[in-house]
Structures are given as C-alpha cells and as structure tokens.
N, C-alpha and C positions, 0 to 999 in steps of 0.2 A: 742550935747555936748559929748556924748558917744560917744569913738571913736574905741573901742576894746575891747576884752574880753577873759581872758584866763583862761579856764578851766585843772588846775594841774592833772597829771597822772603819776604812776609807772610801769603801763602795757599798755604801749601806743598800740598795735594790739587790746589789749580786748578794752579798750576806744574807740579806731577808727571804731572798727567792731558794737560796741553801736550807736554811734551815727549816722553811716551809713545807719543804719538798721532801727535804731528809727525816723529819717526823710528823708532816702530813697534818699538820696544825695551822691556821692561819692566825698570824702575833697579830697583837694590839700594837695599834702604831700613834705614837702620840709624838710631834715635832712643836720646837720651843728655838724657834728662830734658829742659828747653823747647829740645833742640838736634836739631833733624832733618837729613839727607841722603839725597837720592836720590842714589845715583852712575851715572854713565856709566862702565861697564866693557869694557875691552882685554884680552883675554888674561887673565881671573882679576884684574884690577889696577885701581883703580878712577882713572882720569884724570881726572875733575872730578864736580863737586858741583851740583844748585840746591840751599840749604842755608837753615837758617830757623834762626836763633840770635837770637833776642832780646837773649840776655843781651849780647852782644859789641854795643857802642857805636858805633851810626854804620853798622852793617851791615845797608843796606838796599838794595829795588831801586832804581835813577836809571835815567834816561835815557842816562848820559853812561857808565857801563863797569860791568865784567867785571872779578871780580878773579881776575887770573894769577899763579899761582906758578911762579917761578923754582929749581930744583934747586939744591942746594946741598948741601956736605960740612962747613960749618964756620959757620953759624947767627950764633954769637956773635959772629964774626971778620965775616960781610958786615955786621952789625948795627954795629959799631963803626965799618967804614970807612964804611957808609951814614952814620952821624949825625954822623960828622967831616967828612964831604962837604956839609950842607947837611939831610939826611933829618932827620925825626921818630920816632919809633919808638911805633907805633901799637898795638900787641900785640906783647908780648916772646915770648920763646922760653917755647913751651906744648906740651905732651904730648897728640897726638890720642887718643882715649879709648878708640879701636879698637887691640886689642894687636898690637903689631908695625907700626901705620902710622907713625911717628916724631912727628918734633916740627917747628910753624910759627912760624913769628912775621912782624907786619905791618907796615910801613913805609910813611913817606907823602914822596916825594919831594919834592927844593926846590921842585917849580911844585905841588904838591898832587895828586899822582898816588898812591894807594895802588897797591903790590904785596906779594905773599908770596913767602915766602923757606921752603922746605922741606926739610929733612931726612929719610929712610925711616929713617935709624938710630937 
C-alpha cells in the first residue's frame, strides 16, 4: 500500500552524505531546477526520496514526520473522497518531472496529518 516516502531537507549535501554513509548506499540524484532528490532505490525503482523543494509550501524538515505516499489508481477520486471526508488538499494532482514516474498530490487530514497519494501512470 505504501508506495513512497519523502524525507524534507534544507541541506540537501549534509542529508545525502547522512544517509549514504548511514546505509552505505549511494542515492540516485536527479535535480529539476531548485528541486532536488536523492532516491533510495529497490530493483531499478526508486521507493523514497530525502528531497529539497523549496518551492512547494510548507515542505520542510520537523521533528514530528515523514511524508508517506500511499499508491493509488485514481488520484482525483481519493482526492474528492479525502476532502468530502474532512481533508484539505494540500498539492493537487501534479506530474513528476521524471518521465514515466506519474503524478502526486498532497492532502492534510481532519487532525493535520499530511500524506501523498501517488499514481505511476
């Protein structure tokens, strides 16, 4: 059901050289103008992110979480029943900029819980 995981950063080098070092793997780094990613990759596939996006509102590191994406086949459809539910819609449905990775969008549930909702297609 988990399908991603992004770890916020405002020193993306000191982040990338931590978790490098802390499990002895070297991330895939892919950068998209002030938007950077290191990925943790499985089998060619990249499962999570520490990711440094300035631009995106609010997306920093805390103390208190991790943002987890949740798979999903129908974006728009969890999005509407999220916000008929209680939710926020924090980041709508957006196009990752790496071709062929799909499309996210961010939600902030009724107690103030952000999660992502991901699409590959």
């Amino acid at each position: 059901m988990i399908a991603f995981f992004e770890i916020p950063t405002k020193d993306f080098k000191k982040s990338v050289a931590f978790y490098q070092t802390l499990f002895g793997e070297q991330l895939a780094i892919f950068e998209f103008g002030d938007e950077k990613m290191a990925c943790f990759m499985k089998d060619g596939k990249s499962i999570g992110s520490i990711s440094s996006a300035p631009s995106f509102n609010g997306f920093t590191p805390s103390k208190c979480c991790v943002l987890v994406y949740f798979a999903t086949d129908d974006i728009e459809g969890d999005v509407k029943r999220a916000t008929a539910n209680g939710a926020t819609l924090f980041t709508p449905k957006t196009k990752i900029q790496v071709e062929g990775w799909g499309y996210f969008a961010i939600i902030e549930d009724p107690v103030s819980n952000r999660i992502g909702l991901y699409d590959e297609k």
